[in-house]
C-alpha positions as CSV (number, residue, x, y, z in Angstrom):
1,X,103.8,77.4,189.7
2,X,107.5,77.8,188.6
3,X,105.9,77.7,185.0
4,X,103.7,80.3,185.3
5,X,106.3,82.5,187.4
6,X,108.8,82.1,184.9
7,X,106.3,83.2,182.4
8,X,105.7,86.2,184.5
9,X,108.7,87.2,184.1
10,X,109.6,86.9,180.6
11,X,106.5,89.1,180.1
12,X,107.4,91.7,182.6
13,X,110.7,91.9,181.0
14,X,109.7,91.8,177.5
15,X,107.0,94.8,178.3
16,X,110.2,96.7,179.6
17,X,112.4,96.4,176.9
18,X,109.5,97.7,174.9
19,X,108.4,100.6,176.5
20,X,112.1,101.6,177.4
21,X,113.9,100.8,174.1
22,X,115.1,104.1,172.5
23,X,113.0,103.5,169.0
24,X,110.1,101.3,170.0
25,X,109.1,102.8,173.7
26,X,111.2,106.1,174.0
27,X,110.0,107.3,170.4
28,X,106.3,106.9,171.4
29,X,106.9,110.4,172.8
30,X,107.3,111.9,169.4
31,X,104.3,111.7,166.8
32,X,105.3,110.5,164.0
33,X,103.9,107.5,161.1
34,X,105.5,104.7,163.5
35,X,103.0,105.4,166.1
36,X,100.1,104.3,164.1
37,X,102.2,101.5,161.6
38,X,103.1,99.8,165.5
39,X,99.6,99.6,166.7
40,X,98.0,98.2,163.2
41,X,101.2,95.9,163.3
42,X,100.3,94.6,166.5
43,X,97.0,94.3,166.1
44,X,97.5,92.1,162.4
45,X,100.0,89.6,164.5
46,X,97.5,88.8,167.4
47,X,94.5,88.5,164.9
48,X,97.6,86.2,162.5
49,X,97.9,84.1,166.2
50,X,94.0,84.0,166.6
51,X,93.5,82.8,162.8
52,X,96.0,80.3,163.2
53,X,94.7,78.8,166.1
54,X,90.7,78.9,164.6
55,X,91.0,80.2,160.9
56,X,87.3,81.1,159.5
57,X,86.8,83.6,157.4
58,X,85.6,86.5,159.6
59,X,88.8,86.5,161.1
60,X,90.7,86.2,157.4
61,X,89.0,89.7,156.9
62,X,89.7,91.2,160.2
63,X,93.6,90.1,159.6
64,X,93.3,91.7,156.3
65,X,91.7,94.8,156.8
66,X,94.5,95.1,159.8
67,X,97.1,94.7,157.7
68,X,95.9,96.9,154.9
69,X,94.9,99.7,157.7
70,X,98.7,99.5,158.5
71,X,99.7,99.8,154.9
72,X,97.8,103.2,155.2
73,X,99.7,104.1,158.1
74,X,103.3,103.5,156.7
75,X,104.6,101.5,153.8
76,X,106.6,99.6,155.8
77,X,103.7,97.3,156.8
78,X,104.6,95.3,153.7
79,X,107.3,93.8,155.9
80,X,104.4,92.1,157.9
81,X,103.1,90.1,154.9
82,X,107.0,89.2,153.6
83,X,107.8,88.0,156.9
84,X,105.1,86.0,157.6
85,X,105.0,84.7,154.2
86,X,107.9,82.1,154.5
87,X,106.3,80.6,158.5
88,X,103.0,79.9,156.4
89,X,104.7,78.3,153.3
90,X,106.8,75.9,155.9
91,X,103.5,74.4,157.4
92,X,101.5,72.0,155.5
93,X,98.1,72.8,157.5
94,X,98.4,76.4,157.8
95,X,99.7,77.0,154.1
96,X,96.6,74.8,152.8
97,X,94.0,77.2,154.8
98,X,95.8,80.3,153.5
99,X,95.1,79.4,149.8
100,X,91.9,78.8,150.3
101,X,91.5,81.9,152.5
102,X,93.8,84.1,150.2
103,X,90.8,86.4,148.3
104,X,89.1,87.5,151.3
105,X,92.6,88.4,153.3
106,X,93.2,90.1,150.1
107,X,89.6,91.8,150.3
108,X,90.6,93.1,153.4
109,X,93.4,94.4,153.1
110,X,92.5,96.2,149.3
111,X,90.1,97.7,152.1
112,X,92.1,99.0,154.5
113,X,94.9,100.2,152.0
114,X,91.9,102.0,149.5
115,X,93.1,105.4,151.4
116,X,96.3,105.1,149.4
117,X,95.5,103.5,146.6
118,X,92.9,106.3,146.2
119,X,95.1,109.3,146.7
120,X,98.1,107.8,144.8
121,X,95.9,106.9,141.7
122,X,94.3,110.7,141.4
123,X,98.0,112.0,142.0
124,X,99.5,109.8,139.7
125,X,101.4,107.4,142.1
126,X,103.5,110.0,143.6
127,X,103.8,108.5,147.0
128,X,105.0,105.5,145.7
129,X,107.2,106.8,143.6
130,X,108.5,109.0,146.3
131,X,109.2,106.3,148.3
132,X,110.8,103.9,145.9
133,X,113.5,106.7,144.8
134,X,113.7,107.6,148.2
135,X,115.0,104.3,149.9
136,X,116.4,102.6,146.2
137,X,116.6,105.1,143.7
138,X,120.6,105.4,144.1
139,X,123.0,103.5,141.1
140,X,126.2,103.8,143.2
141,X,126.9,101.6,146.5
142,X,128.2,103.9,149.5
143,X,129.8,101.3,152.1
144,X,129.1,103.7,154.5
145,X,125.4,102.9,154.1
146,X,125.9,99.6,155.3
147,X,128.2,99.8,158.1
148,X,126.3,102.7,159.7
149,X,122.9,100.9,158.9
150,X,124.6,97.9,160.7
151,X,126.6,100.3,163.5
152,X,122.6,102.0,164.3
153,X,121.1,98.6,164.5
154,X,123.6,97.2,166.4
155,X,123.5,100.3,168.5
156,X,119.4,100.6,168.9
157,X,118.6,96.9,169.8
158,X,121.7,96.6,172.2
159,X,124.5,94.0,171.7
160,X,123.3,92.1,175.3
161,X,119.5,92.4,173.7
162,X,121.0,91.0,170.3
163,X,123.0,88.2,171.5
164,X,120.4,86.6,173.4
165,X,118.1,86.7,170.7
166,X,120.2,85.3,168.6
167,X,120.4,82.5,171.1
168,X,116.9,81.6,171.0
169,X,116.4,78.1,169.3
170,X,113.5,76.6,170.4
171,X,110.7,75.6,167.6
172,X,107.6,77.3,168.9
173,X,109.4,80.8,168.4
174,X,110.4,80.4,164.6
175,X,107.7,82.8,163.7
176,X,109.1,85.4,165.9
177,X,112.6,84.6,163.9
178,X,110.8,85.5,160.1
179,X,109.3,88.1,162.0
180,X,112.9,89.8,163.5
181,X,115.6,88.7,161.5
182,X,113.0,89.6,157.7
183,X,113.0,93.3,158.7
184,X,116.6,93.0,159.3
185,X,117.7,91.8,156.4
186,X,115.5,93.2,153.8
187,X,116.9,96.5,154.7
188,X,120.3,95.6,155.0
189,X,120.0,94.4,151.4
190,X,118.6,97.9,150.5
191,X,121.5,99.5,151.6
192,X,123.0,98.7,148.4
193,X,120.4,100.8,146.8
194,X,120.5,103.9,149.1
195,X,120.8,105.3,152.4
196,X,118.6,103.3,155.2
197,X,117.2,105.8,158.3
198,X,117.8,104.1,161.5
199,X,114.1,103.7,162.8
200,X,112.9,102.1,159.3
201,X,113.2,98.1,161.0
202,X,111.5,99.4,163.6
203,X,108.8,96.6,162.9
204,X,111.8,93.7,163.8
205,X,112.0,95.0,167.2
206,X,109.1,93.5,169.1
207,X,110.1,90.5,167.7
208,X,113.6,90.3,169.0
209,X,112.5,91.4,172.2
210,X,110.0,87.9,172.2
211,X,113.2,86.1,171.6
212,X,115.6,87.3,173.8
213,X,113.5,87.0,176.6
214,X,112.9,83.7,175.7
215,X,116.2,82.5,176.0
216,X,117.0,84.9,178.6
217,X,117.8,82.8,182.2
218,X,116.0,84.1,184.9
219,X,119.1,84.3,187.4
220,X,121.2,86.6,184.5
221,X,121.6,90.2,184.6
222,X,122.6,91.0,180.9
223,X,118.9,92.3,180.5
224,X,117.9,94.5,183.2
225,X,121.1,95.9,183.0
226,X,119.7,96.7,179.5
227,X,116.8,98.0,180.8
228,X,118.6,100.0,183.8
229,X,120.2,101.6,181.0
230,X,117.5,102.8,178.5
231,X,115.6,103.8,181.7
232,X,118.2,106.7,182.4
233,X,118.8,107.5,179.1
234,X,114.6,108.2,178.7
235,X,114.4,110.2,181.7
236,X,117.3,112.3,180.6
237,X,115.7,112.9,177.6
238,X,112.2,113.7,179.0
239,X,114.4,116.2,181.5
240,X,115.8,117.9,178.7
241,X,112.6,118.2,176.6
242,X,110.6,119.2,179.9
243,X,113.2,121.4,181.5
244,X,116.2,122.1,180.1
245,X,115.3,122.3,176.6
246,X,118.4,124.8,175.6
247,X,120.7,122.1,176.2
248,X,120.0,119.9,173.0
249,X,120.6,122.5,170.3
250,X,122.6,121.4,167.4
251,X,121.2,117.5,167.8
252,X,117.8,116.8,166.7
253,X,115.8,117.6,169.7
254,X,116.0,120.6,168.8
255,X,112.8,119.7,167.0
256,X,110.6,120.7,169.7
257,X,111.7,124.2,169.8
258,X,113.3,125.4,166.9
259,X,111.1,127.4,165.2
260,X,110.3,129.6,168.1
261,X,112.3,132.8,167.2
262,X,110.6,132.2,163.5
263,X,107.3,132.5,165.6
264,X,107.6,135.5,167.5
265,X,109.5,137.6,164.8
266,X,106.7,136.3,162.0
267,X,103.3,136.8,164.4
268,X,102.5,140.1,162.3
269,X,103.4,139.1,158.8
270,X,100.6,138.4,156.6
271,X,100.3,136.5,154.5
272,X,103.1,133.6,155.8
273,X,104.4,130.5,154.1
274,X,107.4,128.0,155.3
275,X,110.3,125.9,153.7
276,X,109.1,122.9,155.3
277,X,105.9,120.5,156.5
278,X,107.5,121.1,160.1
279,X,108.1,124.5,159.7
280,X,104.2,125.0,158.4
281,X,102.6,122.7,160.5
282,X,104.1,124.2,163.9
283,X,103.7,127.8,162.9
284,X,100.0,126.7,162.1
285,X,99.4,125.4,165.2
286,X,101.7,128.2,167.2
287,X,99.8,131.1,165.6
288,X,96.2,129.6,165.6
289,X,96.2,131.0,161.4
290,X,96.7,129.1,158.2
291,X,100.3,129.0,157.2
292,X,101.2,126.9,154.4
293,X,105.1,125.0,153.1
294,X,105.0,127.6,149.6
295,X,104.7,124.6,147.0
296,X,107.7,123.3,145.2
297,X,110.2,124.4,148.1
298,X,112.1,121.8,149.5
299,X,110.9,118.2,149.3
300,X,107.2,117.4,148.2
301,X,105.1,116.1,150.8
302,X,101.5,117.1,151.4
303,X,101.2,120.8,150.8
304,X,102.8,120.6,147.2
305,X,99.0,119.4,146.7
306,X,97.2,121.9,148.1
307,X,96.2,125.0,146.0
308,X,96.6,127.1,149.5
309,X,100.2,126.5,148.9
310,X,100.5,128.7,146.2
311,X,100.6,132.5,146.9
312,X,98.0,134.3,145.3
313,X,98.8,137.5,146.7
314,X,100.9,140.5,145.4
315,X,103.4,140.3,148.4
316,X,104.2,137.4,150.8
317,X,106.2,136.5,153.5
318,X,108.2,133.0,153.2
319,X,110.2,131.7,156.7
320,X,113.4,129.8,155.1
321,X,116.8,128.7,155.8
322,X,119.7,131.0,155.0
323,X,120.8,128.8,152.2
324,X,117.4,128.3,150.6
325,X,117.2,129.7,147.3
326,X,113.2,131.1,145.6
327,X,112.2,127.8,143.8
328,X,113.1,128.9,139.7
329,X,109.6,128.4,138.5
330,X,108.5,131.7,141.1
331,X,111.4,133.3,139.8
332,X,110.6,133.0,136.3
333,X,106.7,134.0,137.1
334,X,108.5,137.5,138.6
335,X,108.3,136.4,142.2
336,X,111.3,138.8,143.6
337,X,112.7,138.8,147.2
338,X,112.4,142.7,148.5
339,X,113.6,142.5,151.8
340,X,115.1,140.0,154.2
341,X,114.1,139.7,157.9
342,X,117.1,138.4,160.3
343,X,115.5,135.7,162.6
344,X,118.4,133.8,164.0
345,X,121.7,132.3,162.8
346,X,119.6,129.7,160.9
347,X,116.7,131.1,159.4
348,X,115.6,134.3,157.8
349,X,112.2,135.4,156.4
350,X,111.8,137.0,152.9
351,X,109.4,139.4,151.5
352,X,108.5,138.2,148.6
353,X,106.8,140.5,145.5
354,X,105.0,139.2,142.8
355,X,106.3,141.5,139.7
């Protein structure tokens, strides 16, 4: 009975620190790629613990294809395989299974991942190649990379949260050490390549939850003061979304509301395109009418393959930032701002004439 009740716990506890933990739970309230890569990811490590325990092939595919449909979600999924990797290679049994098993977890993976592998191929990798420049394209080392990539981590997971599962020793937990500490660690190496965003690990943290709960004592208060703590922080968040959303301009929740004013000044100009995928995407779903990022603006991302981002029309509206400049290939096709439209200390929106 102690067994079990101590088991109890360590599950309650770990469930908390998930669902309260500023990345892993508190981000679920913003949609964004993680959403998605967390669920495949979690479904691909319990169909990893099923395979283990009965490995056949039908389960081979099913780990796969879960993996693979994770791949689609967000690149990051790759961290799955490389941490898992080194656990299988350090048992005899399981790494003689795997082999022999390899082409059809392969199979289903190709599977899952044929999404991408299908768009990057008829756009001539660009995704990938996004992505590789994006995270490792730099020549020159910034040590500021590294210490705020170490500061954030630090910071996110929560020294008390860290420690203990750092602590954790015992042997039937090493796969949830390759599956922390590889996340970890890759990144941190990547740092000497470019600039890491905070949330990228976010695959590790699961993982170091499982340990530190596992050498957590049941009597010790280092956790739920943890927990106490990302509880208040969440609710203050959701009380400034929900009600007092004025109060976080200038930080980045300003996210939820900051193309308002572009909304309401920019309801009668037709036709409209934006400076950005968020800009588009809310002013689409705002305005119940297609509105478009204009391609080439900004970063590429979706829209830069769509034909409807590229004005056809003799005049056009564009919603930008005061800073933004008209991409040079519209200027040298005789695309000419006319007039500018004052929106709010941020953003403007041009008129735009096709000469």
């Amino acid at each position: 009975p102690s067994a079990a009740a101590s088991y109890v716990f360590k599950l309650h506890l770990w469930l908390l620190l998930a669902l309260l933990s500023p990345l892993l739970g508190g981000s679920g309230l913003i949609v964004t790629p993680d959403l998605p890569l967390m669920f495949f990811y979690a479904v691909a490590l319990s169909l990893f613990f099923c395979w283990q325990k009965k490995p056949n092939l039908k389960m081979a595919l099913f780990l796969g294809l879960a993996v693979g449909l994770g791949f689609s979600s967000k690149y990051m999924m790759v961290l799955f395989a490389l941490s898992l990797l080194p656990f299988v290679a350090l048992s005899p049994s399981l790494r003689a299974v795997f082999l022999r098993q390899l082409p059809i977890l392969f199979l289903g993976a190709v599977i899952g991942a044929l999404p991408v592998w299908l768009w990057n191929f008829a756009h001539d990798f660009a995704s990938f190649k996004f992505q590789t420049a994006h995270g490792l394209g730099r020549k020159v080392w910034k040590p500021s990379w590294t210490i705020e990539y170490v500061a954030a981590q630090v910071g996110i997971i929560f020294p008390i949260v860290l420690y203990w599962a750092i602590k954790a020793r015992r042997r039937a937990f090493w796969v949830f050490h390759f599956l922390a500490w590889t996340p970890l660690l890759f990144f941190l190496f990547t740092t000497s390549r470019g600039y890491v965003e905070a949330n990228w690990p976010i695959v590790a943290y699961p993982a170091i939850f499982v340990l530190a709960v596992s050498a957590y004592p049941q009597g010790a208060r280092g956790l739920k003061f943890t927990i106490g703590l990302w509880a208040t922080l969440l609710s203050i968040f959701a009380f400034i979304i929900c009600v007092r959303p004025n109060w976080s301009r200038g930080i980045k929740l300003d996210q939820f509301y900051r193309f308002d004013r572009i909304e309401e000044v920019s309801r009668d100009l037709s036709p409209l395109y934006a400076r950005s995928y968020q800009m588009a995407s809310k002013l689409y779903f705002a305005q119940q009418r297609p509105v478009f990022k204009l391609k080439g603006i900004n970063r590429k991302d979706f829209f830069d393959f769509l034909e409807s981002s590229i004005p056809t029309e003799k005049v056009y509206y564009l919603a930008v930032e005061k800073t933004d400049k008209l991409p040079l290939e519209y200027v040298s096709s005789g695309h000419r701002v006319i007039r500018t439209i004052p929106v709010d200390e941020t953003h403007e929106i041009w008129q735009v004439r096709v000469e």
